[in-house]
mmCIF file of the C-alpha atoms, coordinates in Angstrom:
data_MODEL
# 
_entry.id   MODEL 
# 
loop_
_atom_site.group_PDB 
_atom_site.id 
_atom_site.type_symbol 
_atom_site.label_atom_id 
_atom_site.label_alt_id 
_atom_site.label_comp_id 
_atom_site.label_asym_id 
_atom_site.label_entity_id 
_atom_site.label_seq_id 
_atom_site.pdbx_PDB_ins_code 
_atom_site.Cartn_x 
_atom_site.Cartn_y 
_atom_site.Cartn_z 
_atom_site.occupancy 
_atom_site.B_iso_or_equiv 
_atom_site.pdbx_formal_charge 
_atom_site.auth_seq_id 
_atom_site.auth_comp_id 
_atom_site.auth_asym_id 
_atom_site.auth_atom_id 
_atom_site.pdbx_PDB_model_num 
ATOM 1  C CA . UNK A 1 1  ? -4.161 11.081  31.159  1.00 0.00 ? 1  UNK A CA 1 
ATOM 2  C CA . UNK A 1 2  ? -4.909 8.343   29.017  1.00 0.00 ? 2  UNK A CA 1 
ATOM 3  C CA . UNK A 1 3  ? -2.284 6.038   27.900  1.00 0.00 ? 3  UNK A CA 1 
ATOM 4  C CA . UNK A 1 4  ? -0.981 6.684   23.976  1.00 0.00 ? 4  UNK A CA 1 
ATOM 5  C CA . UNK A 1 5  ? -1.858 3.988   21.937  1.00 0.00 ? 5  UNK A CA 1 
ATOM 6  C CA . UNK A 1 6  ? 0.681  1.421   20.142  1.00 0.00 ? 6  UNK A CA 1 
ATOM 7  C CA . UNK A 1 7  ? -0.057 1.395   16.593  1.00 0.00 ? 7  UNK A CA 1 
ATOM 8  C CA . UNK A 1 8  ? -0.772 -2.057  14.697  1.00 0.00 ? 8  UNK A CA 1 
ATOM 9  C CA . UNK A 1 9  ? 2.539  -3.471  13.416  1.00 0.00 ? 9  UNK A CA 1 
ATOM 10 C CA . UNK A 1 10 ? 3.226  -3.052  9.620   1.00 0.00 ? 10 UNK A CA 1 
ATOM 11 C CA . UNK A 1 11 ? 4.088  -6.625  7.904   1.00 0.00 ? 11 UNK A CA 1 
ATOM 12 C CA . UNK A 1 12 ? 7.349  -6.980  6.849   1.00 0.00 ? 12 UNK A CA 1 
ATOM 13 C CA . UNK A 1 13 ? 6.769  -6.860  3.315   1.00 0.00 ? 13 UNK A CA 1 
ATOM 14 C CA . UNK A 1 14 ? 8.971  -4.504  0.657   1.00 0.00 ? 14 UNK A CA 1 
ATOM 15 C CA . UNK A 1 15 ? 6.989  -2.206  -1.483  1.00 0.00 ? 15 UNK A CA 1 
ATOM 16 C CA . UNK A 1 16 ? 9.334  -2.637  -4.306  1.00 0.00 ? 16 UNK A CA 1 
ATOM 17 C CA . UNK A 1 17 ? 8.412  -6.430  -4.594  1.00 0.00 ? 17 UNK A CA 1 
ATOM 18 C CA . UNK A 1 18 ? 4.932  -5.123  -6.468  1.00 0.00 ? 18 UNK A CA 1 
ATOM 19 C CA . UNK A 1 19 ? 6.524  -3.437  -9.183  1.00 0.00 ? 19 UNK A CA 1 
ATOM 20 C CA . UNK A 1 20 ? 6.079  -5.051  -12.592 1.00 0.00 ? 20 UNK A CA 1 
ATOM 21 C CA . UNK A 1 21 ? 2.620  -7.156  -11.214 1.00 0.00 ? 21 UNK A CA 1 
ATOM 22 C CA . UNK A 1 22 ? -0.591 -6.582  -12.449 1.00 0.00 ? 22 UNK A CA 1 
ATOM 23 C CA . UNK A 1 23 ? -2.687 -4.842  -10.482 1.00 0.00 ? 23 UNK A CA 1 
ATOM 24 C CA . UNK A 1 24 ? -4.923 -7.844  -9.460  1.00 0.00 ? 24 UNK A CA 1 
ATOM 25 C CA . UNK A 1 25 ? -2.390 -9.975  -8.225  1.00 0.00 ? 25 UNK A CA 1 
ATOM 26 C CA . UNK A 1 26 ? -0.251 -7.091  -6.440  1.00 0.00 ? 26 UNK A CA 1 
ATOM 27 C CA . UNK A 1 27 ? -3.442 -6.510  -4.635  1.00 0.00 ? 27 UNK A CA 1 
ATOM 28 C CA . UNK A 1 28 ? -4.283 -9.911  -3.486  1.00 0.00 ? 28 UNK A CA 1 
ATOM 29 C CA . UNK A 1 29 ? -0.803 -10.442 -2.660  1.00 0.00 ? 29 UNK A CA 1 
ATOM 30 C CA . UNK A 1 30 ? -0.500 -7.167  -0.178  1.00 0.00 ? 30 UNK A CA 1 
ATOM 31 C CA . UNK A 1 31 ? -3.688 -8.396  1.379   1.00 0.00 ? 31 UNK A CA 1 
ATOM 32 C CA . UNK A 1 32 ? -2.723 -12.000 2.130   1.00 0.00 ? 32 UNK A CA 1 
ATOM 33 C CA . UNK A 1 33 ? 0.426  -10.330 3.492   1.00 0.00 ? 33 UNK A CA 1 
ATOM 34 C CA . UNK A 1 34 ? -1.625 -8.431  6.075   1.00 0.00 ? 34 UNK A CA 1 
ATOM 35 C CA . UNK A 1 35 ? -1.624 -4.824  4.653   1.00 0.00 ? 35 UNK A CA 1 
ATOM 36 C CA . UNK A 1 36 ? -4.898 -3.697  6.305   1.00 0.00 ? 36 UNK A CA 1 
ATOM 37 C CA . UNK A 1 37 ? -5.475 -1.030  3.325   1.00 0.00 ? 37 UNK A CA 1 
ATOM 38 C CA . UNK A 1 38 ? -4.226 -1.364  -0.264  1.00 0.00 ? 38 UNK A CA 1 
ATOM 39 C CA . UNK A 1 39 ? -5.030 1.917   -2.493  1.00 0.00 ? 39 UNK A CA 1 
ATOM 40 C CA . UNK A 1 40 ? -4.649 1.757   -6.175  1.00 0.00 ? 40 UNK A CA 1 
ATOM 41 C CA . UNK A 1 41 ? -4.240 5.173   -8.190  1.00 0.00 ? 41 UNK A CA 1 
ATOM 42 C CA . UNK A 1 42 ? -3.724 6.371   -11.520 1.00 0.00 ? 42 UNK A CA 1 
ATOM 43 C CA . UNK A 1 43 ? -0.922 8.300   -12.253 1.00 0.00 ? 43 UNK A CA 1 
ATOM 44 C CA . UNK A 1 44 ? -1.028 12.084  -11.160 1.00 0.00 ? 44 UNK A CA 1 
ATOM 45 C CA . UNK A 1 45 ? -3.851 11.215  -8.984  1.00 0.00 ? 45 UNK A CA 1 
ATOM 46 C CA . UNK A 1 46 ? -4.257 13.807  -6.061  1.00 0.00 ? 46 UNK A CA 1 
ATOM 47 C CA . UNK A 1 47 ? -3.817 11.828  -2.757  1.00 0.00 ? 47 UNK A CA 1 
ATOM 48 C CA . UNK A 1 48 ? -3.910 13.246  0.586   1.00 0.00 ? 48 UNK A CA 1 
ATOM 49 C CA . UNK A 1 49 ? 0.196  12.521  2.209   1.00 0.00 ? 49 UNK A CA 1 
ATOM 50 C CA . UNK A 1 50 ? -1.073 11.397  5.970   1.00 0.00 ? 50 UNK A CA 1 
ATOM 51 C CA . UNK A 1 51 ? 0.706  8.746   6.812   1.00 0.00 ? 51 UNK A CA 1 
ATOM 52 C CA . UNK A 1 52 ? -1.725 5.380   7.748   1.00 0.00 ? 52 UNK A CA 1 
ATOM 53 C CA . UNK A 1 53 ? 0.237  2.244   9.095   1.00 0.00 ? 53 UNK A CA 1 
ATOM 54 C CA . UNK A 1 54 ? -0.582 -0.694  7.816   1.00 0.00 ? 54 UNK A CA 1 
ATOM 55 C CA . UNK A 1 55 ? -1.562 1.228   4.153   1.00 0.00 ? 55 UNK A CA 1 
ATOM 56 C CA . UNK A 1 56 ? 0.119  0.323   0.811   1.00 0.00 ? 56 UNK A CA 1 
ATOM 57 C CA . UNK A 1 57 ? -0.360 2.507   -2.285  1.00 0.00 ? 57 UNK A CA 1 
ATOM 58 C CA . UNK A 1 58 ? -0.090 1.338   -5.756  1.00 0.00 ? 58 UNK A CA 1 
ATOM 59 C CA . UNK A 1 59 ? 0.402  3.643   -8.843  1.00 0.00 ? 59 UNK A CA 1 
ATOM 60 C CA . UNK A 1 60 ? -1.221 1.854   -11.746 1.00 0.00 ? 60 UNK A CA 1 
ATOM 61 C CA . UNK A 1 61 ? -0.530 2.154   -15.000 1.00 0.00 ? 61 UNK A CA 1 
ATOM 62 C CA . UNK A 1 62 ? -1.698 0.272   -17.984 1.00 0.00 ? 62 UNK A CA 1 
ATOM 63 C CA . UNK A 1 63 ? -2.771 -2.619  -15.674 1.00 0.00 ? 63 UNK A CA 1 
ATOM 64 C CA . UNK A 1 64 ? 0.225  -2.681  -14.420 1.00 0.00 ? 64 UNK A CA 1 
ATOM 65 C CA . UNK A 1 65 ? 1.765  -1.751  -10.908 1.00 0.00 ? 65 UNK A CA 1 
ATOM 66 C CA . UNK A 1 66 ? 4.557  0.981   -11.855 1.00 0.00 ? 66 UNK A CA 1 
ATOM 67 C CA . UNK A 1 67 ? 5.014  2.695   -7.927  1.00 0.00 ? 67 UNK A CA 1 
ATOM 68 C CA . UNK A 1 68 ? 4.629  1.160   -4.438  1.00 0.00 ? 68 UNK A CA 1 
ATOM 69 C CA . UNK A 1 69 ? 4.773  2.963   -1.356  1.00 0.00 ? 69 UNK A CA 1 
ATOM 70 C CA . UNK A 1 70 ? 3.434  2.614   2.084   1.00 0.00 ? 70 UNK A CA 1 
ATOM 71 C CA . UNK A 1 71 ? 1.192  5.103   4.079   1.00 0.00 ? 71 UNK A CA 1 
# 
């Protein structure tokens, strides 16, 4: 049987620090943090809910980040 992988290790980064940035900056700012994936939506979009480590998810609204979440 093949061994189970180790997933990558998420950085140590609160989602909650986003809130209130504009979208540009938030973005730049998870990336240079090491989030592997950053996803910005509009509110009400329809998402899939898998989980993906290393995956942060802005809610945008009016420019502005107004939800953060990871996965």
């Amino acid at each position: 049987m093949a061994p189970i992988p180790t997933p990558p290790a998420e950085p140590q980064d609160s989602p909650d620090g986003y809130v209130g940035l504009d979208s540009e900056t938030a973005e730049r700012l998870a990336r240079e943090r090491g989030w592997s994936t950053v996803r910005s939506l509009a509110p009400g979009t329809v998402i899939t809910m898998e989980y993906r480590v290393g995956r942060l998810n802005f809610e945008v609204k009016d420019g502005r980040v107004a939800r953060s979440w990871k996965g």
